[in-house]
C-alpha positions as CSV (number, residue, x, y, z in Angstrom):
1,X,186.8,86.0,120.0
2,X,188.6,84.5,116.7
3,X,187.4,84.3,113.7
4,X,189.0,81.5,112.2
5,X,187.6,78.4,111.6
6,X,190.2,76.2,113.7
7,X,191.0,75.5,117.1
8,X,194.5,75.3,118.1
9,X,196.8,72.5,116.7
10,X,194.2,72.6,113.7
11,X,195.2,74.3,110.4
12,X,192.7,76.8,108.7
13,X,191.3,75.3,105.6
14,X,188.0,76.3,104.7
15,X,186.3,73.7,102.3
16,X,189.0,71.1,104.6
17,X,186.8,72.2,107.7
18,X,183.4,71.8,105.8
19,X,184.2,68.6,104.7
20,X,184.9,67.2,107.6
21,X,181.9,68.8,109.3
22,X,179.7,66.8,106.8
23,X,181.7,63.3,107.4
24,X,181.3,64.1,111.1
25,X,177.3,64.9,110.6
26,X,176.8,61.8,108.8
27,X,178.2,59.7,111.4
28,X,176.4,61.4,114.0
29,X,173.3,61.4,112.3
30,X,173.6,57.7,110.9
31,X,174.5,56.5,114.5
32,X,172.1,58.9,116.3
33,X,169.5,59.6,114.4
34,X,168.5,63.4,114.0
35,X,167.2,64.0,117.4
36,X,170.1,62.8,119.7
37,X,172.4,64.6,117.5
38,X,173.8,68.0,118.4
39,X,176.0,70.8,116.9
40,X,178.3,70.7,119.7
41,X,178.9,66.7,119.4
42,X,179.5,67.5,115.8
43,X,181.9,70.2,116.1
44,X,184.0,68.6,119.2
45,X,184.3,65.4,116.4
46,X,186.1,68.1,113.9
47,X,187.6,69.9,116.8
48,X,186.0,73.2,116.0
49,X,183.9,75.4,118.0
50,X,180.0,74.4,117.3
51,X,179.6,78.4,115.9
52,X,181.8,77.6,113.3
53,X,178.9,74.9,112.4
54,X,176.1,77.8,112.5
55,X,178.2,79.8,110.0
56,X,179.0,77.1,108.1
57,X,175.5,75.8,107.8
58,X,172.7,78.2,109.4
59,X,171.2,75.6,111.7
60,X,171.2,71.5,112.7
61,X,168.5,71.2,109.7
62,X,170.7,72.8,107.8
63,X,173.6,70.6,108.6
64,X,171.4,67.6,108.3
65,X,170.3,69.1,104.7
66,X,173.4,69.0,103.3
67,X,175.1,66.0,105.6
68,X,171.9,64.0,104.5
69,X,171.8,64.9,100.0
70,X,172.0,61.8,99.2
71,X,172.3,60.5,95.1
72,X,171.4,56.6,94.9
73,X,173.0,57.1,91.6
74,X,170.2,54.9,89.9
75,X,171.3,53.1,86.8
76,X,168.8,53.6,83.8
77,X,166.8,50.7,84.0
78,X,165.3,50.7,80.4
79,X,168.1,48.5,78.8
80,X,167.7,45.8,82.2
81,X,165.9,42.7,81.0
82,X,162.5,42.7,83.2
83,X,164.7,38.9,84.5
84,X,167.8,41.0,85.8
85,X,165.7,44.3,86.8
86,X,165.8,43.3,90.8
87,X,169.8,42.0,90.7
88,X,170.6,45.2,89.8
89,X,168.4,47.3,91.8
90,X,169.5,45.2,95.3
91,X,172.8,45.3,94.0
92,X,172.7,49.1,93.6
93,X,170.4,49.4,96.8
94,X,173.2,47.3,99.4
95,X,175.5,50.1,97.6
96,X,174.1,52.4,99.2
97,X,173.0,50.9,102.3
98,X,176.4,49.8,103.1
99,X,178.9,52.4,101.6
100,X,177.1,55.6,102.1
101,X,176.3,57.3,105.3
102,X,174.3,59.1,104.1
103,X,171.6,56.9,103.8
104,X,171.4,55.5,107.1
105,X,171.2,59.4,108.2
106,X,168.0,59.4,106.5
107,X,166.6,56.2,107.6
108,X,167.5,56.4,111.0
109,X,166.1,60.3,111.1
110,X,162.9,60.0,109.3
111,X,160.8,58.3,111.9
112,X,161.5,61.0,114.4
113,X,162.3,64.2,112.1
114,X,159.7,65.3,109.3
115,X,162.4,67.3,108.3
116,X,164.3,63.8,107.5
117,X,161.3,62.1,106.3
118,X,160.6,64.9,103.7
119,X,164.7,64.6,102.5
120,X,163.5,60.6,102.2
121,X,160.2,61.2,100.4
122,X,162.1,63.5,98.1
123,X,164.7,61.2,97.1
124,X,162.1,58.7,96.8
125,X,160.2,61.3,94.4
126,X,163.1,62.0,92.4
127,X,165.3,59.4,91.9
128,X,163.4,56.1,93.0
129,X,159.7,56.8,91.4
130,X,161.3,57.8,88.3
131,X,163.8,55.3,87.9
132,X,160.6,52.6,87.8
133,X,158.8,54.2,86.6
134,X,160.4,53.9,82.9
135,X,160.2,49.6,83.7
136,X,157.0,49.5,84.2
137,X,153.5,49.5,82.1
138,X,151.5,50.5,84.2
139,X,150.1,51.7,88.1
140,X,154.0,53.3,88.3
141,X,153.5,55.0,91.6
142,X,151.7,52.5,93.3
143,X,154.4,49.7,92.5
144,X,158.0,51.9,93.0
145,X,156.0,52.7,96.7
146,X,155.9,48.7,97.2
147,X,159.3,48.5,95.8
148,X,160.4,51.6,98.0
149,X,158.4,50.3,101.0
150,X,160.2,46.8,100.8
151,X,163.5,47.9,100.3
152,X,163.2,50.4,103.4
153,X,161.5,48.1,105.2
154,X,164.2,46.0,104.6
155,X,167.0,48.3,105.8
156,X,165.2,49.1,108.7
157,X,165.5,45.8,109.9
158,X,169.1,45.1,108.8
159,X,170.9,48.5,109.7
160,X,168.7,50.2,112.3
161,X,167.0,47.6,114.2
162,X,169.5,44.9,113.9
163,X,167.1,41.7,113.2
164,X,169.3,38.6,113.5
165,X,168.3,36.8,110.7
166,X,168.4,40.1,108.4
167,X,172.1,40.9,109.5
168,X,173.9,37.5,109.3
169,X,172.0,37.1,105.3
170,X,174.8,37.6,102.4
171,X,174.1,39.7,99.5
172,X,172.9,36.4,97.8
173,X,171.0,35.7,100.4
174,X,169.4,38.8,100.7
175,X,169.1,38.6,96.9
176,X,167.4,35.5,96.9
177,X,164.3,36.9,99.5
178,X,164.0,40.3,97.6
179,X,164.3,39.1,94.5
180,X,160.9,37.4,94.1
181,X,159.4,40.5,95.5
182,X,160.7,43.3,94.0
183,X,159.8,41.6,90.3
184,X,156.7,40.8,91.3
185,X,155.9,44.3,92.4
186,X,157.9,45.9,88.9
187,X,156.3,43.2,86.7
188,X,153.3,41.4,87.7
């Protein structure tokens, strides 16, 4: 049995190998959701035997784990006029709904996987619930959950389940609905 981490025709590169075991997870994960998604699907996608993903990784939760980290990369709101506040949050939010599979992992995998729903609530806990936190004056948590509730809500509908009306809106469009929504929740 080798030990490498290749196949033939692929050459042995480590971190290379990793790498593309994550891209490959996220695609799976983001198309699949958790459950439908299995080592061996991930590994044939690389071209690597699926123990490789084991050593690599421990286990499909650990894959997920680390396919699945996900930084919204937040700008600090405190300098955001309370007019601007939900421009830049759904132009930071189709950011990451659009260029980052990573995201759609999560969303897809969290109704079906508490181990994806705990990597969402944890993001939400950490990056989101802060983040609001510092615009608001008061009831924080209860306002970034409608915030966070919305924009999910919202991606849900657009990425996952494909609603018509959600897909063909622009940004501006998009913009235009959430806008309203998302200040009222911050600011009202």
């Amino acid at each position: 049995m080798s030990t490498t981490d290749d196949m033939p025709g692929r050459a042995r590169d480590a971190d290379a190998t990793r790498d593309d075991l994550l891209a490959a997870a996220r695609r799976r994960f983001a198309a699949e959701g958790y459950e439908r998604t299995t080592i061996r699907a991930v590994a044939g996608d690389v071209g690597v035997d699926a123990a490789l993903v084991i050593r690599y990784f421990g286990s499909k939760e650990g894959l997920f784990t680390r396919a699945a980290d996900l930084d919204l990369q937040l700008p600090d709101l405190t300098g955001v006029r309370a007019g601007e506040l939900a421009k830049v949050l759904v132009d930071r939010f189709f950011a990451v709904w659009e260029d980052d599979d990573r995201f759609l992992a999560l969303l897809r995998a969290a109704a079906t996987s508490e181990v994806a729903a705990e990597a969402m609530r944890t993001v939400f806990a950490t990056q989101v619930a802060p983040a609001l936190a510092a615009v608001t004056d008061d009831r924080a948590p209860e306002r970034a959950a409608l915030v966070g509730a919305t924009v999910l809500g919202f991606a849900l509908g657009r990425y996952v389940l494909r609603v018509p009306p959600l897909v063909d809106m622009t940004r501006d469009q998009a913009q235009a609905w959430l806008g309203p929504a998302l200040r009222h929740y911050l600011l009202d």
